[in-house]
C-alpha positions as a Python dict, from the first residue, in 0.01 Angstrom:
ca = {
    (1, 'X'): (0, 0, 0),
    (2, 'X'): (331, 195, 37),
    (3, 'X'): (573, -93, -49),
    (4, 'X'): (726, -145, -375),
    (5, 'X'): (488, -359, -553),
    (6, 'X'): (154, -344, -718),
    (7, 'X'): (-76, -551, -900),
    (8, 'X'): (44, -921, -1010),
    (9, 'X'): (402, -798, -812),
    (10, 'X'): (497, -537, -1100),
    (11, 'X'): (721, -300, -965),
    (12, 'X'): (682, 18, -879),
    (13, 'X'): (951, 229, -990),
    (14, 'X'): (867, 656, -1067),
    (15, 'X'): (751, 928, -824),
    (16, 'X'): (655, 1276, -908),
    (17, 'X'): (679, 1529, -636),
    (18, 'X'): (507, 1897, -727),
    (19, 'X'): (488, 2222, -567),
    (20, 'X'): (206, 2437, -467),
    (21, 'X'): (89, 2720, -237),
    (22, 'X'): (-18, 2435, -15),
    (23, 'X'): (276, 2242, -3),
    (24, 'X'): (373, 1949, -180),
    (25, 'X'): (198, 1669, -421),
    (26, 'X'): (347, 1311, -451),
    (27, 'X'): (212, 1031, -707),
    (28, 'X'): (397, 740, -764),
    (29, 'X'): (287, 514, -1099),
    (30, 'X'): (402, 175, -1161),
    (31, 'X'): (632, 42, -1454),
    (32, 'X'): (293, 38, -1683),
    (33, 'X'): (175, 409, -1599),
    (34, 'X'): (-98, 318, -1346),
    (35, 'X'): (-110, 502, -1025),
    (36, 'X'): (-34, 326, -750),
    (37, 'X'): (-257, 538, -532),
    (38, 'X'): (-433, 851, -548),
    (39, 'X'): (-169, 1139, -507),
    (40, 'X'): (-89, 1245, -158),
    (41, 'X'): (-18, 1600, -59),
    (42, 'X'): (226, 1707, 228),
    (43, 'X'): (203, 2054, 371),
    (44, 'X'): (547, 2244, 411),
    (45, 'X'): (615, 2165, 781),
    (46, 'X'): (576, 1784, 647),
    (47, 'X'): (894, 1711, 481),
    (48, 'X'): (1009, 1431, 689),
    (49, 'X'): (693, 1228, 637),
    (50, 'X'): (723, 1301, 217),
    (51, 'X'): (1069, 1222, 258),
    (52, 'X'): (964, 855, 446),
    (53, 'X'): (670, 792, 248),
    (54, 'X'): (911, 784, -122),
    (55, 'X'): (1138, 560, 82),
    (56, 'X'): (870, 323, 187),
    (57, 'X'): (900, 190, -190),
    (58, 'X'): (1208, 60, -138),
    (59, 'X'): (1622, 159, -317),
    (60, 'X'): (1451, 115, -736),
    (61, 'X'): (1210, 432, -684),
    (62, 'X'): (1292, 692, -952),
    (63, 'X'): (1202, 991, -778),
    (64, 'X'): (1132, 1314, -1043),
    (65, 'X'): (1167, 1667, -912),
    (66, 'X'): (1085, 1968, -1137),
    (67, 'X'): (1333, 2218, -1233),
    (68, 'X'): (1181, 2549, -1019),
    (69, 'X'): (1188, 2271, -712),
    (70, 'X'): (1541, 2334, -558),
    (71, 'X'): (1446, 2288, -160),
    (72, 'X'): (1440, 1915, -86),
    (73, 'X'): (1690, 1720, -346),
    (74, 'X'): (1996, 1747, -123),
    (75, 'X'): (1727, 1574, 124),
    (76, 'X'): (1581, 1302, -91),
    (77, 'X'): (1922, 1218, -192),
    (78, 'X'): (2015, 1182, 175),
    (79, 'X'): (1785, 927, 253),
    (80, 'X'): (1933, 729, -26),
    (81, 'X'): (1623, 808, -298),
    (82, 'X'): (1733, 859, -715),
    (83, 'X'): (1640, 1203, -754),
    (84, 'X'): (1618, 1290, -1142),
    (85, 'X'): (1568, 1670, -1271),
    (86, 'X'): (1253, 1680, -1535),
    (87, 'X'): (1357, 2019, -1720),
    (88, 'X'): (1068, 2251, -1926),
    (89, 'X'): (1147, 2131, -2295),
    (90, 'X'): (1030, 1806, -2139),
    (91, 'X'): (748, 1926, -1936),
    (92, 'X'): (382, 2083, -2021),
    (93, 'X'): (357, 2510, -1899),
    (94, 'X'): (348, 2583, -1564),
    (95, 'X'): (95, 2773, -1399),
    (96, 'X'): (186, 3089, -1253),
    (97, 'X'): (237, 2999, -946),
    (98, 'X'): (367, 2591, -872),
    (99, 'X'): (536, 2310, -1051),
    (100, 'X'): (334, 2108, -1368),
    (101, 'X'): (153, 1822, -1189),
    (102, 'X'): (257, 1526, -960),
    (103, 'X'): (157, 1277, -1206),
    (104, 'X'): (303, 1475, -1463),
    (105, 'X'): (651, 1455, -1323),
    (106, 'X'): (618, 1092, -1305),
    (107, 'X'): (473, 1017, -1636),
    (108, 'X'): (761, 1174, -1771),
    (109, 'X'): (1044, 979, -1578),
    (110, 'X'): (882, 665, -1716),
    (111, 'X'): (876, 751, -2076),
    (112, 'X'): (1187, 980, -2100),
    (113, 'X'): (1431, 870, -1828),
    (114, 'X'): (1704, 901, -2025),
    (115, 'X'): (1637, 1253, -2113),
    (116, 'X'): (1662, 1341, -1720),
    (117, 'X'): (1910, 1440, -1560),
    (118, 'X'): (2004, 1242, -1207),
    (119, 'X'): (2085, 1476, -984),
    (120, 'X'): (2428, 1418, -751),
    (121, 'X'): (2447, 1506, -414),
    (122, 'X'): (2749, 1697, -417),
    (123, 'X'): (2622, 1914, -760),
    (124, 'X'): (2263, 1952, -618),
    (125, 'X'): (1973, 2009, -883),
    (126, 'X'): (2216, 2204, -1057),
    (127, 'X'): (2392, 1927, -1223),
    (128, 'X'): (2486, 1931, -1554),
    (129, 'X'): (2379, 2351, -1604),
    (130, 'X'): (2724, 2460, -1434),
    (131, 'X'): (2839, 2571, -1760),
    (132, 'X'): (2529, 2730, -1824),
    (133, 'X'): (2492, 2921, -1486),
    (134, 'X'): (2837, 3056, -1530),
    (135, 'X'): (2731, 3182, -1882),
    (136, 'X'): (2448, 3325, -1760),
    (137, 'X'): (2620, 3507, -1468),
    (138, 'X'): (2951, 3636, -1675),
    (139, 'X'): (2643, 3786, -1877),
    (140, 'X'): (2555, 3989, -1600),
    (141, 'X'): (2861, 4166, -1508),
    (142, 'X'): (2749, 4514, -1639),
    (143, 'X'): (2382, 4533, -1555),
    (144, 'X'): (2521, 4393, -1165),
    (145, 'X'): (2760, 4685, -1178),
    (146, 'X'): (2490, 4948, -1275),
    (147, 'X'): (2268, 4806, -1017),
    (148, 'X'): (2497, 4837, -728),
    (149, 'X'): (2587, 5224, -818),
    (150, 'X'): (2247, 5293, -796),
    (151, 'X'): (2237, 5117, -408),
    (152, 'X'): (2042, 4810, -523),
    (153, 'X'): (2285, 4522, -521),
    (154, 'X'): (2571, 4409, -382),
    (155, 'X'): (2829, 4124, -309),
    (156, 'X'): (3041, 4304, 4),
    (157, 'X'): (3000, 4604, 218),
    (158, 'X'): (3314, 4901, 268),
    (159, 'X'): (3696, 4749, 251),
    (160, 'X'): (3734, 5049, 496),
    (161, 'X'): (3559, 4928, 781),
    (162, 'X'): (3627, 4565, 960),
    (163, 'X'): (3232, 4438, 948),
    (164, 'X'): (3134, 4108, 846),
    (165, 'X'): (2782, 3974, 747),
    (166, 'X'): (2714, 3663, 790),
    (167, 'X'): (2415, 3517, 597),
    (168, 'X'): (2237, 3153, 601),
    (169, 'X'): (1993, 3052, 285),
    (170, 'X'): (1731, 2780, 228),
    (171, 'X'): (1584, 2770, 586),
    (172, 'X'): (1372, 2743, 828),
    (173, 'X'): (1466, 2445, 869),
    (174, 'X'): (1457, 2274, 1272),
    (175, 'X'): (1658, 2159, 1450),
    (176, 'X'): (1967, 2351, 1254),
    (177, 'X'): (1766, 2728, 1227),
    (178, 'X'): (1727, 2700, 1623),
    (179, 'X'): (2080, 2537, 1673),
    (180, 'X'): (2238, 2816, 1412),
    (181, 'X'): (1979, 3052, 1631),
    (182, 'X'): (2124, 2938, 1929),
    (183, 'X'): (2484, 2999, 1928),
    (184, 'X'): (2439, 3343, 1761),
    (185, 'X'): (2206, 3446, 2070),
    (186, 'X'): (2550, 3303, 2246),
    (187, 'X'): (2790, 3521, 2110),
    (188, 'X'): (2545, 3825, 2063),
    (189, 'X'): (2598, 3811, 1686),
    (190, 'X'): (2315, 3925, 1446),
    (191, 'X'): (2285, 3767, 1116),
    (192, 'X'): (2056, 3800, 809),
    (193, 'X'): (1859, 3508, 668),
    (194, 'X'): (1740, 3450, 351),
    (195, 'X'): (1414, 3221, 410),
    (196, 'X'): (1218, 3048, 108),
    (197, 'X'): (876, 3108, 156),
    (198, 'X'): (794, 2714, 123),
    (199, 'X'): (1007, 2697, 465),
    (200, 'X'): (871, 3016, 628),
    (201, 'X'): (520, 2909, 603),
    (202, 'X'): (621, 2566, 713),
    (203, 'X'): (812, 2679, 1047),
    (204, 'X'): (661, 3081, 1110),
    (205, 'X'): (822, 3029, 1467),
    (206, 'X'): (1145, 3020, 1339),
    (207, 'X'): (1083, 3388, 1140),
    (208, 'X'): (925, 3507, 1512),
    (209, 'X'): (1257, 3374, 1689),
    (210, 'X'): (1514, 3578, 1372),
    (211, 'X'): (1299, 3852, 1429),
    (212, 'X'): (1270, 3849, 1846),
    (213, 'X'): (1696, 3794, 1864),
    (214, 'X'): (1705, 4134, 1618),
    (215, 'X'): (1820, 3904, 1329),
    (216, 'X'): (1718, 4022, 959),
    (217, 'X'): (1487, 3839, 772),
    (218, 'X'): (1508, 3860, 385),
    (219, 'X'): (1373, 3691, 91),
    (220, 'X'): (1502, 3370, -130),
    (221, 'X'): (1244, 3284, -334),
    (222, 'X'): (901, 3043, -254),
    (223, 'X'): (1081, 2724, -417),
    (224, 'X'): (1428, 2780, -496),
    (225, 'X'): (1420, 2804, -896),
    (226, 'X'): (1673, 2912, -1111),
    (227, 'X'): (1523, 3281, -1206),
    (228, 'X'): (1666, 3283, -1558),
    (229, 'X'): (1399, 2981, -1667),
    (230, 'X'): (1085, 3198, -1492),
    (231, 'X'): (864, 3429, -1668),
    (232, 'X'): (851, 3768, -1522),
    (233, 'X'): (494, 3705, -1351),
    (234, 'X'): (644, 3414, -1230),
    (235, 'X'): (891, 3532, -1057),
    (236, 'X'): (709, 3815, -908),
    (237, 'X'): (478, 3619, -818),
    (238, 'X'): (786, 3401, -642),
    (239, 'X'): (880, 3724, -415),
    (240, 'X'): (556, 3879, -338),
    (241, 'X'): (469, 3511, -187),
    (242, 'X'): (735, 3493, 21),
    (243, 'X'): (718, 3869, 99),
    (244, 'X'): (391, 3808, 217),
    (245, 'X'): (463, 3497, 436),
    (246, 'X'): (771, 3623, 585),
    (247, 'X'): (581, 3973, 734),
    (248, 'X'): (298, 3715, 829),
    (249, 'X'): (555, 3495, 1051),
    (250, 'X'): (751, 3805, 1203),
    (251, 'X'): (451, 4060, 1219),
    (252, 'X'): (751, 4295, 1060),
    (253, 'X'): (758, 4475, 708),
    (254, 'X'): (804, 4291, 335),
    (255, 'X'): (1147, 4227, 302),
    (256, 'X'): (1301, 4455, 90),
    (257, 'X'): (1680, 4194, 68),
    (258, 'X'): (1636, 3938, -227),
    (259, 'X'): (1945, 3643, -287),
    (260, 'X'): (1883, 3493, -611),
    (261, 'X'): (1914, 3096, -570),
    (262, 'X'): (2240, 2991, -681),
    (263, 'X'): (2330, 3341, -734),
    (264, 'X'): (2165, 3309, -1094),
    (265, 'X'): (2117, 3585, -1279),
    (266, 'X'): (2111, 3732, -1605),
    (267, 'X'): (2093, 4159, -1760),
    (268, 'X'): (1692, 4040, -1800),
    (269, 'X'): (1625, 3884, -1455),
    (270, 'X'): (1844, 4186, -1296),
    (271, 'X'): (1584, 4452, -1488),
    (272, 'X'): (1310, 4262, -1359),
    (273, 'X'): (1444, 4281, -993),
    (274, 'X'): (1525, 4662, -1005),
    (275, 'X'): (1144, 4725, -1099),
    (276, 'X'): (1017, 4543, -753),
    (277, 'X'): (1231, 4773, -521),
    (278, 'X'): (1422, 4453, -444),
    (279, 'X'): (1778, 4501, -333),
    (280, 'X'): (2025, 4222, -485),
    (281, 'X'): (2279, 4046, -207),
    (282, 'X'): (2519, 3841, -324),
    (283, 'X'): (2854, 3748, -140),
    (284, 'X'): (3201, 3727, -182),
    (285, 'X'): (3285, 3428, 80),
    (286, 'X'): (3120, 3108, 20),
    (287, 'X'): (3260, 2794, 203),
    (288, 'X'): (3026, 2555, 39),
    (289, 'X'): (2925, 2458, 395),
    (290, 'X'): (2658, 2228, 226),
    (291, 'X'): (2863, 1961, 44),
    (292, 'X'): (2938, 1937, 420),
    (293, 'X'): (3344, 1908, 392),
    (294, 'X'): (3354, 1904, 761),
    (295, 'X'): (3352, 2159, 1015),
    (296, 'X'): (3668, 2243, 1068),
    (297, 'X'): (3692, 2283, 685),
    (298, 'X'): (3404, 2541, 654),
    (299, 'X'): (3582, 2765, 919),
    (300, 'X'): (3921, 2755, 786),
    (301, 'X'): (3766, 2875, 437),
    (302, 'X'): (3572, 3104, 557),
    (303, 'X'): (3882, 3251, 802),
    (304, 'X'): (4111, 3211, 504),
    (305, 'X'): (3855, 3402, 275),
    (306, 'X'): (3715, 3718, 465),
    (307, 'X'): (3817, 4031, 421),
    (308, 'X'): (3660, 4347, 585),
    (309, 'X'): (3324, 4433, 431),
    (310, 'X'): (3288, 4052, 330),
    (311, 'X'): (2924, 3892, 335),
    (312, 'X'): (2941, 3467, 373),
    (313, 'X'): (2745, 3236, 261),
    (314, 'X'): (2574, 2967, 478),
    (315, 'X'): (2297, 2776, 499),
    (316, 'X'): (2053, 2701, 791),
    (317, 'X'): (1800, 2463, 552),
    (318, 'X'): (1780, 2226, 220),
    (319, 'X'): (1967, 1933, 477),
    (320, 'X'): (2196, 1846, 696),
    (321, 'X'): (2358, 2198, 852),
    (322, 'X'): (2566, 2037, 1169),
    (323, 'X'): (2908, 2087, 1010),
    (324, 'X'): (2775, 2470, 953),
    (325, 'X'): (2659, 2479, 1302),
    (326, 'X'): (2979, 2335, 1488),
    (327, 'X'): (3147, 2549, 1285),
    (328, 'X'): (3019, 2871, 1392),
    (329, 'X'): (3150, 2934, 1734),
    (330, 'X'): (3551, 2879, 1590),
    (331, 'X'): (3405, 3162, 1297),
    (332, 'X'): (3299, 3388, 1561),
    (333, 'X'): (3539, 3405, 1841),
    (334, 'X'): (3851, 3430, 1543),
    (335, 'X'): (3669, 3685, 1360),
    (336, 'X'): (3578, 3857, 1689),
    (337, 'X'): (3954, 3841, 1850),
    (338, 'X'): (4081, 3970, 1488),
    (339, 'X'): (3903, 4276, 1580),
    (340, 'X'): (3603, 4257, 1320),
    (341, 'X'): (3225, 4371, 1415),
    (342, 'X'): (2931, 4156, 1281),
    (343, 'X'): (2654, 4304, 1142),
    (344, 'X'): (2350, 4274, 921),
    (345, 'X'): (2342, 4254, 524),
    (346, 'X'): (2134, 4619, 606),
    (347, 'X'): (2412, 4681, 852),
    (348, 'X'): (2738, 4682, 641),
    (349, 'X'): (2860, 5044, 603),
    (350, 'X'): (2854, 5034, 153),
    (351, 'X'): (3134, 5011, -35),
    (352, 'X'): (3135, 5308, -272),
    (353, 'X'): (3319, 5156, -570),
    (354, 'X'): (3034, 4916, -555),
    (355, 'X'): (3109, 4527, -629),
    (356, 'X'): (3411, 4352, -689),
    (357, 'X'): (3397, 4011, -908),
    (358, 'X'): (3050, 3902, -924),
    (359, 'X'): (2945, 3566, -677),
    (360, 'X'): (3028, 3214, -787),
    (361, 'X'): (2665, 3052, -797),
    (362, 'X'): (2607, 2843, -492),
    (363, 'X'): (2548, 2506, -601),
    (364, 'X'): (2300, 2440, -374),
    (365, 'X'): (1996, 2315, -563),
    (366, 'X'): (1803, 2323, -887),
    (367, 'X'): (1892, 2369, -1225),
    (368, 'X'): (1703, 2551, -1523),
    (369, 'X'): (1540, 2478, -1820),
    (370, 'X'): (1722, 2558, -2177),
    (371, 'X'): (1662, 2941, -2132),
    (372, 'X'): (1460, 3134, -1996),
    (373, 'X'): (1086, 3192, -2146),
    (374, 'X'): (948, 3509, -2228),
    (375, 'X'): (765, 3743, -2002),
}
């Protein structure tokens, strides 16, 4: 039975969807805590179907995403499903490596709904931790600063030389990673992507394509979390994953590029970073393509914002990327006729007074816990 009832009629009203190496678990209980069915697992290149099972039980599904989960909310939320945020405080530990359980998830929206937060589509599954991501980031001003004099971060390359990056997060994800793919092969333009290892061992082809046009292929995480709420085994554990499945898709080396999700950060998480050989990339233009303003919008922002050396933010995955893909060819050919050279993020010639303000986070998906556990 998929629909929204179960026995005598009660409804059916809370869905927990975890995270694993496999993929994804769903397990929907009714209004008296009794599974509907056994729990259902989707592997990564199975989104859609997830996404059409939960809306099989109909507009009063309470849908209950974990706060390391930051990939498919904007998603969900599309296709007109509740998406609530369970954060730790509420929630049992996590392994090492996943979300706590389906069930789990959904046990807790039906006894603590109100202590969840409902996630809105514009504010992604960071809503209601702005405040806190901005503390946590104005935090990080110093240890950012030491890490790019030493070569291992950075937000923008040389205001000398007239080079842009661009950059696209959260995919694969078809058709936009081939349509995005598509009009850079075009124009000739290389671009770096930042891949979540959930996606890149859902769609490898997409990697092989980055890798074929000459594109650069770096790291965002396995699930999108916030990094300050991970233990440090977690999130090495987060990289080396997606390390490992990004060389497996391209046949090329680990990725050496890491983008924090959201941008988040803290001295702690930074520390942790610098002892993996991981490189930090952050930006300095961000159009917030994926509140999707409209095309036209995203390029005049973007046109408006860059300066030489500047590295933008885009996405190619977590939803709907057409405004980011119309967009492109205006961002290219004005960029181009202004006299500017794209490169990679590896590309840029460096700046050598190292970053300017740090990023704004990129509201683009989950939000943490309280703070962040110890190692």
């Amino acid at each position: 039975m998929t629909g929204p009832a179960s026995r005598a009629g009660a409804f059916v009203p809370y869905a927990g969807i975890a995270w694993n190496s496999a993929g994804y678990e769903v397990a929907v209980l009714d209004g008296d805590g009794r599974p509907v069915r056994s729990p259902v697992a989707f592997a990564p290149r199975r989104t859609e179907d997830l996404i059409a099972y939960l809306s099989g039980f109909g507009p009063g599904l309470v849908t209950v995403v974990e706060s390391t989960n930051g990939i498919l909310d904007g998603r969900l939320m599309a296709a007109g499903l509740t998406v609530h945020r369970a954060d730790p405080q509420l929630l049992p530990d996590r392994p090492l490596f996943g979300s706590v359980g389906a069930g789990v998830l959904a046990e807790a929206g039906r006894q603590a709904r109100a202590s969840l937060t409902r996630l809105v589509r514009t504010r992604g599954t960071q809503t209601g931790r702005e405040g806190q991501l901005e503390t946590w980031i104005s935090s990080s001003e110093d240890a950012l600063a030491r890490l790019a004099g030493a070569g291992a971060a950075l937000s923008h390359g040389s205001r000398a030389c007239r080079e842009v990056a661009l950059t696209f997060d959260d995919g694969p994800l078809p058709p936009y990673t081939g349509q995005v793919l598509d009009v850079l092969e075009r124009y000739g333009v290389p671009a770096t992507f930042f891949c979540v290892g959930m996606n890149a061992r859902g769609h490898p082809e997409e990697l092989a394509r980055m890798r074929e046009q000459g594109h650069e292929v770096a790291n965002h995480t396995w699930s999108h979390p916030f990094l300050p709420e991970l233990t440090r085994p977690e999130l090495h554990e987060q990289l080396q994953r997606t390390q490992e499945a990004v060389a497996e898709a391209t046949g090329g080396p680990t990725p050496t590029l890491f983008r924090p999700p959201y941008g988040a950060r803290t001295p702690e998480v930074l520390g942790w970073l610098a002892d993996t050989g991981s490189r930090v990339v952050l930006w300095d233009v961000a159009p917030d393509d994926w509140t999707m303003p409209g095309a036209g919008t995203i390029a005049r922002l973007i046109l408006d914002a860059v300066r030489p050396g500047s590295v933008v933010l885009l996405h190619d995955g977590g939803g709907d990327r057409s405004q980011t893909v119309a967009a492109l060819p205006t961002v290219i050919e004005r960029l181009l006729a202004d006299g500017y050279r794209f490169v990679t993020v590896g590309g840029l010639t460096p700046d050598p007074a190292g970053p300017s303000l740090p990023a704004r986070p990129s509201p683009a998906g989950t939000d943490p816990g309280a703070t962040a556990r110890a190692a």
